[in-house]
N, C-alpha and C positions, 0 to 999 in steps of 0.2 A: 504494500500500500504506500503513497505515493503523500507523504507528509505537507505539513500546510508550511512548513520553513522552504521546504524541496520545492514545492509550488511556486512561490512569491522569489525563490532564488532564479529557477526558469521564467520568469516573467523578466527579469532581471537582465538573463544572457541573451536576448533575443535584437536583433538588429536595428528595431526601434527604440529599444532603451538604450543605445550606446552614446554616451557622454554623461547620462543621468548621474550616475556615479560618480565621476569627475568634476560635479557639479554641488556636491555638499556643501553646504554652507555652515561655518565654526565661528567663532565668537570667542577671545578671553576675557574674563576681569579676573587681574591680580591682584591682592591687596599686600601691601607691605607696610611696616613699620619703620616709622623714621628714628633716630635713634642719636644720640649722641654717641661724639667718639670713644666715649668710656661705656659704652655699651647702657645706657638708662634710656627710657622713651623721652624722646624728644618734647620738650617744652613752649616750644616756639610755636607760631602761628603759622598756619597753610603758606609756604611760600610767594609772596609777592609775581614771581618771574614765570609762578606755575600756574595763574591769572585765576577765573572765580572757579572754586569747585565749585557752586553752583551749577554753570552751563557752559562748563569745559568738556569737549565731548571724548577727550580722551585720558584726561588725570583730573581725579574727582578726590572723595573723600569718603569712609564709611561711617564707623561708628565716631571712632576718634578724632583730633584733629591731626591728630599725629599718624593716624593707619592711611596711609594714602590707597589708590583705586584707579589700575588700568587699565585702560577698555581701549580694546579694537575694534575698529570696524569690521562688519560682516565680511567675509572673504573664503571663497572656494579652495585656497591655496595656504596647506598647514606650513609652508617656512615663509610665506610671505605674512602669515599672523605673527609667527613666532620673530621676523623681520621686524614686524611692527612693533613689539613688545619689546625687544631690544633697543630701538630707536627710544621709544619713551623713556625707560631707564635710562638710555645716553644722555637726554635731554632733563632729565629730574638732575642726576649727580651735574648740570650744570649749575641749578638752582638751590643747593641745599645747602652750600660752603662747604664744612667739615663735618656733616651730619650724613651719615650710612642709611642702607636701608638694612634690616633686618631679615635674614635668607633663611630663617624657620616659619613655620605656623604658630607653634605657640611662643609666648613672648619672651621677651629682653627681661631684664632685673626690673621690675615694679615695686610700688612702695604704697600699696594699697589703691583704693576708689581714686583719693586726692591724686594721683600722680598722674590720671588719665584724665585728659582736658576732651571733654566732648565739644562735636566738629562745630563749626560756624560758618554760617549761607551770606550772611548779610541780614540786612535790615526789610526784608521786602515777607510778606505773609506765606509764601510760598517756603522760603527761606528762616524763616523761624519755626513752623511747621516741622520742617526735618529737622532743626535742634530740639524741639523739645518732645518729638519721637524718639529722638537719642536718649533726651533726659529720662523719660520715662524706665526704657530698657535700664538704665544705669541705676534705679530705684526699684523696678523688678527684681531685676536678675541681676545686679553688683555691675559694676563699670570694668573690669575685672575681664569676664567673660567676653567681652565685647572689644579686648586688645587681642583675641588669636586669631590669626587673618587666615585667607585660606584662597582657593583659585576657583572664579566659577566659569566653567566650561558649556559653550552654547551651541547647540547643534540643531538644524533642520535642514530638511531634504527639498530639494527643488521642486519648480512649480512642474517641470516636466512628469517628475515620480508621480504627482498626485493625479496629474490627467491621465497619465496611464495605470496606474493604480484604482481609480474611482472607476475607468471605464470597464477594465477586467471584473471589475465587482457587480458591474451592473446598471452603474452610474445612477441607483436609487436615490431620491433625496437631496439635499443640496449637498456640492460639493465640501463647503466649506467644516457640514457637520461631519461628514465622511473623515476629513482631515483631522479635526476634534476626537474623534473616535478613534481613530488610527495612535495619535501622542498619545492619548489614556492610556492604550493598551499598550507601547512603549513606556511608558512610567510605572504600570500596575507591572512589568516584567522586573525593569527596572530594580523596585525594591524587591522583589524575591533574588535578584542575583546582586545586587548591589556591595555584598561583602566582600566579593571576588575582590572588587577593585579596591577596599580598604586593603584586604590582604597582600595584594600585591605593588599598591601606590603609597600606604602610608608610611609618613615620616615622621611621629610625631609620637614617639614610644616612652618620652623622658619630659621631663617639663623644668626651670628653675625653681630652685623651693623656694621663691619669691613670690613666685606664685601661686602658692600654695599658704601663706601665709595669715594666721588666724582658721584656717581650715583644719579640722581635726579628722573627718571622714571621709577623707579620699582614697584610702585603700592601696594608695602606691607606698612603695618602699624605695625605702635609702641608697641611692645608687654608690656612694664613698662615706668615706667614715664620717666625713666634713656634714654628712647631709647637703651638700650644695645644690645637688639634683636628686630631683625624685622618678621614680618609674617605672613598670610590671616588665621584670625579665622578655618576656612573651609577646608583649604588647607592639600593635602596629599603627594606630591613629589614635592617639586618648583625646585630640579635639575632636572627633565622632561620637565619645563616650559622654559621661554624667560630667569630664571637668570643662564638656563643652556647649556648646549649642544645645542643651537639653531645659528640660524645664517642665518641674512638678505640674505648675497650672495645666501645661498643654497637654498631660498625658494621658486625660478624659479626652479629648479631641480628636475623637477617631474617625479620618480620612482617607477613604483606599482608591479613589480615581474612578470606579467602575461608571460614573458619567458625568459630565463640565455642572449638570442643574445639582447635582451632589454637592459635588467639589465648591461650586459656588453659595449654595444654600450653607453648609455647614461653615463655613469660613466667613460669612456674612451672617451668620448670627451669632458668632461669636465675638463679631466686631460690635453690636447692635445689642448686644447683654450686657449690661455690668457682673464685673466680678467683684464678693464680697473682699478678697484680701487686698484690691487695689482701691477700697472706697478711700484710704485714707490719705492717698496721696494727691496731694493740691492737683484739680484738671480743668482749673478757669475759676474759681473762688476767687473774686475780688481780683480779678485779673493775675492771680497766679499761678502761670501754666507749668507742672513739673512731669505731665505728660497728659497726652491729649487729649483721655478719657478715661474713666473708669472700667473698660470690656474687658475684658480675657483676652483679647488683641484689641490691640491701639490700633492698626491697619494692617492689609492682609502678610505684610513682608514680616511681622512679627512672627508667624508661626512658620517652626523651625523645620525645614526639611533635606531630607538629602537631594531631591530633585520638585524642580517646579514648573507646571505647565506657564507660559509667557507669551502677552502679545504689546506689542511696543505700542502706547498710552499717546493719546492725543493729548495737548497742552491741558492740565489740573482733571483730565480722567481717570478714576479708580483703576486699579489695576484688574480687579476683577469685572469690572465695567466694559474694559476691552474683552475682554475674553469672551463675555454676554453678547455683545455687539458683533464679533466677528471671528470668535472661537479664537481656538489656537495656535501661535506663527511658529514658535520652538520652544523647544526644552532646555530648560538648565540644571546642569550639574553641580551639587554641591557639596560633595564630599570630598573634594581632589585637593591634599596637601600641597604645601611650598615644599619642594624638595632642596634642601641646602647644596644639592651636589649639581644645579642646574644655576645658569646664571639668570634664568626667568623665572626659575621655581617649577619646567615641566621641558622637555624637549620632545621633540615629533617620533620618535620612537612610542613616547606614551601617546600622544595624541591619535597614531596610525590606529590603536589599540582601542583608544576610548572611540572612534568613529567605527572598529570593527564591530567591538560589545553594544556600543547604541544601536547599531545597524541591527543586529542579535535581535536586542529587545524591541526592534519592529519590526521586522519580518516574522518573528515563532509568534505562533498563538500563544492570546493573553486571556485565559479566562477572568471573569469577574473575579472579586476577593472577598472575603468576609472577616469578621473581627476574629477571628480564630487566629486564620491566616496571619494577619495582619502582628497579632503577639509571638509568630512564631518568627515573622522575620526581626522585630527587633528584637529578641533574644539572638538569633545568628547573628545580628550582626554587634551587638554587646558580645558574645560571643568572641568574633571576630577582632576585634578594635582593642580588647586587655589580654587574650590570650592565640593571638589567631597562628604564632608561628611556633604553637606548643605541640610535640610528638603527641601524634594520636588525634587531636582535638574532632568534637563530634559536634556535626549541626543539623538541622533535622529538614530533611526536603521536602517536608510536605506529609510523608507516607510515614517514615522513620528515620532512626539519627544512621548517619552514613560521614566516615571520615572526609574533613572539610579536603583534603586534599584528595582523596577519589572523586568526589562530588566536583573538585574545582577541574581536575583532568578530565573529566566527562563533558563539562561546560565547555573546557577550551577545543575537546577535539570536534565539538558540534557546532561552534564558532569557525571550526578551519574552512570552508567553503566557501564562507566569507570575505576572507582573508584573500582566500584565492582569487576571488572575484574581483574583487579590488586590484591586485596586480597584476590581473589581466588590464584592467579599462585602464590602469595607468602605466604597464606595461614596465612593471619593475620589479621588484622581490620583496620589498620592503616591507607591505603587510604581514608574508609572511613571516620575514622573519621578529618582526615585530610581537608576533604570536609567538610565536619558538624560544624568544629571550621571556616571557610569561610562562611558558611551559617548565623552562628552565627554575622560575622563584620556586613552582610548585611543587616541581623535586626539591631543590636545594632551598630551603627557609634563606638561608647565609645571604642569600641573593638579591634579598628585598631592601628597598630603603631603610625599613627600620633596623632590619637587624643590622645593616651597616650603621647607621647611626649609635647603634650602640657598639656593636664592635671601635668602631674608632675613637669613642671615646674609653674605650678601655684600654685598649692599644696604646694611644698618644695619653692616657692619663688625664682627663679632661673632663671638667663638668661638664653638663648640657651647654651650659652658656658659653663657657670659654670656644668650646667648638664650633657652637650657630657663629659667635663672633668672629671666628677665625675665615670663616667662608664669607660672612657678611666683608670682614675686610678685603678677602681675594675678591670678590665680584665689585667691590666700590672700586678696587685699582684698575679693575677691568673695564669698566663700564666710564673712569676717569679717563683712561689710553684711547677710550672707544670714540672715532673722531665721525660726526653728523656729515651724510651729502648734501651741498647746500641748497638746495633744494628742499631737504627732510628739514633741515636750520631755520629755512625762512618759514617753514610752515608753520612748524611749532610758533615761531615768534610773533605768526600772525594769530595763532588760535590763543594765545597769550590774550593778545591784545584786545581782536573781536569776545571770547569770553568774558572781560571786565566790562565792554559796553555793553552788553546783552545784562548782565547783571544791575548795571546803571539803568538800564529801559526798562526791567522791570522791576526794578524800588521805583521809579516815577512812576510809572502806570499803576499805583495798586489806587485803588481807592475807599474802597471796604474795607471794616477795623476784623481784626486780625479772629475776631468772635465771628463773625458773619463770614469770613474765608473761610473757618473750621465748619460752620454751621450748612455753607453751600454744598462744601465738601462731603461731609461726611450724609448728605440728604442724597445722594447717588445710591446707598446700599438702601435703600426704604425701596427702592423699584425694584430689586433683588428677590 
């Protein structure tokens, strides 16, 4: 019998899909930490030269003022992204003086809440809106939580896939739901196989016990006698786990994709409830805003996932308002570490990898999920994240517990076809062997970023921190040496420049007091 992956891969090899392929479309945002040269987060303000985070379309800002936020433009070509991303790095170490960026996920030496300065937009409603969505997280869930940066990865398939795609199916419907339906069931695959990638991408096995400080139940141990770093022997992403993006409120909030009026209902009434443990923090009392409402989510980006359906927002549209309006344009990843041994934090080996395994989870059938399901995969991938590179370890596929590295060689060799497909239409090797060096962690643990992470800090004798710092310095001298085409030179100095006017046009254009900008706002989820 002739499988529905086999089916959708022959739709694939056929004369009319040829460039389809070739035609992916990728996205990165990297987030890094600015840092002084003694290794502490930087204190300084968004750099002047690096023009508004507000409506700078390629160095922004996330939580912090200090976590800066890469973004590429959309682009079919994984070294002209990874081009692009180097360029921007070229271009920040010209703006920063003697200030590094930080080449881990989890952070530099901190010195509690106080030492992290949340970001600033300017003066305009739009622009205080995202500070005090910051403030709020920072009163939630610690300011703390909100310094580990991390890489989000975007992917969608061209308009050709879907015309030929929609038409094989039948072309029922509108196209655009066909499409919506199509990511669901990529995302609903997604979190069933999503530990793969912790296992074999994560970097983030150790943390500074700085960061850890006043924390009593974190369950990591004493990497040196000094206690200077903390972290589980075994461990491969801990910003995946409890010392990361997690969060008790949200863990009634149970989301599994199986359709957008779901996915939309449940995450819009959770914005549209108040929660009893956030009544007490100031959210417009007498004009003081320490986050923007009372809900269980302030807005939809609060709740924390390893991936998220995405469609890019018309000027002050909800995010899930687009998605209502015109379903879904791509997916984003977000579990994928800063790897310290890359100068961008990921190179095209992994990229070839994460575009084979997304491919993966659209093409195989996705059934529906249920809340069963759903606890079974965050256990794998708790699981996965504190002990993933432990002999023996067992995670459970659904039917029974079956060892994570049988389970994961089963995975990879049902991915090979894909692989293959791929260096066909690009007419090179690299997929595969891009599969082949994944093949390899799954025999060899030794092979993974973490374990190297740890290994060379036992090697070289070396806290956590001394080590992130020691690659954070080799990539700053790199990235110093590293000389812009002028061309790339002018660009940046003009998106500098247009950035702060667009920022100036719209602090003049507001004219609504900053209650009535919230109040229009948040009146979008009521049509929901």
């Amino acid at each position: 019998m002739t499988s529905h992956l086999q089916i959708q891969l022959q739709a694939l090899t056929k004369p009319s899909a040829r460039g389809v392929l070739t035609a992916i479309n990728h996205g990165i945002e990297k987030e890094s930490l600015r840092i002084t040269p003694g290794g502490k987060l930087a204190q300084t303000p968004h750099p002047p030269g690096l023009g508004s985070a507000l409506t700078h379309s390629s160095i922004t800002t996330d939580y912090s003022e200090a976590l800066l936020e890469f973004i590429t433009p959309v682009d079919t070509s994984i070294e002209n992204s990874l081009a692009t991303l180097e360029d921007i790095h070229s271009f920040v170490y010209q703006q920063i003086g003697d200030e590094l960026l930080w080449s881990a996920s989890m952070p530099c030496i901190v010195t509690g809440d106080a030492s992290i300065p949340v970001a600033q937009y300017g003066s305009s409603n739009v622009a205080r809106m995202k500070t005090v969505y910051r403030d709020g997280l920072g009163h939630r869930y610690g300011r703390l939580m909100q310094a580990i940066a991390g890489i989000h990865y975007n992917f969608s398939m061209p308009q050709k896939f879907w015309d030929q795609a929609w038409q094989n199916a039948g072309s029922e419907g509108e196209k655009a739901d066909y499409i919506t339906e199509r990511y669901l069931g990529l995302i609903r695959n997604f979190r069933r196989y999503s530990w793969l990638l912790i296992y074999l991408f994560g970097a983030s096995p150790a943390v500074c016990s700085s960061f850890l400080r006043g924390r009593d139940k974190h369950g990591l141990e004493a990497f040196d006698e000094e206690s200077k770093s903390m972290h589980l022997p075994y461990a491969t992403a801990l910003r995946m786990g409890r010392l990361g993006y997690n969060s008790d409120a949200q863990k009634n909030l149970s989301i599994c994709y199986n359709s957008l009026d779901y996915y939309v209902d449940t995450l819009s009434q959770a914005i549209k409830q108040t929660h009893p443990g956030y009544e007490a923090i100031p959210s417009g009392q007498d004009g003081d805003y320490q986050q923007l409402n009372n809900s269980l989510l302030q807005i939809e980006n609060e709740f924390y996932s390893p991936i998220r359906p995405k469609r890019v927002a018309n000027t002050g549209e909800a995010p899930l308002c687009a998605l209502v309006r015109a379903g879904i344009e791509y997916i984003e990843v977000r579990c994928v570490d800063i790897s310290p041994f890359s100068s961008v934090g990921l190179d095209a080996e992994q990229m070839r990898f994460l575009d084979t395994f997304l491919l993966y989870c659209l093409l195989e059938e996705s059934p529906a999920c249920d809340d069963d399901e759903q606890k079974t995969q965050a256990i794998n991938l708790e699981a996965v994240v504190n002990y993933g590179r432990k002999p023996g370890l067992q995670l459970n596929n659904g039917k029974q517990d079956v060892p994570l590295s049988s389970w994961a060689q089963e995975l990879l060799d049902t991915i090979r076809p894909i692989a293959d497909l791929l260096d066909s239409e690009y007419d090179s090797g690299n997929y595969s062997a891009s599969l082949q060096a994944q093949v390899a962690k799954v025999k060899d643990p030794e092979l993974t970023p973490s374990a190297r992470v740890l290994r060379e800090m036992h090697e070289q004798n070396l806290p956590f921190f001394r080590l992130a710092m020691a690659y954070s310095e080799q990539w700053a001298q790199y990235f110093q040496k590293r000389h812009l085409a002028p061309d790339k030179q002018a660009s940046f100095n003009e998106l500098t420049k247009l950035s702060l006017q667009a920022q100036a046009d719209i602090e003049q254009s507001d004219t609504d007091s900053f209650e009535q900008y919230l109040a229009n706002f948040f009146a979008q989820y009521q049509a929901l």
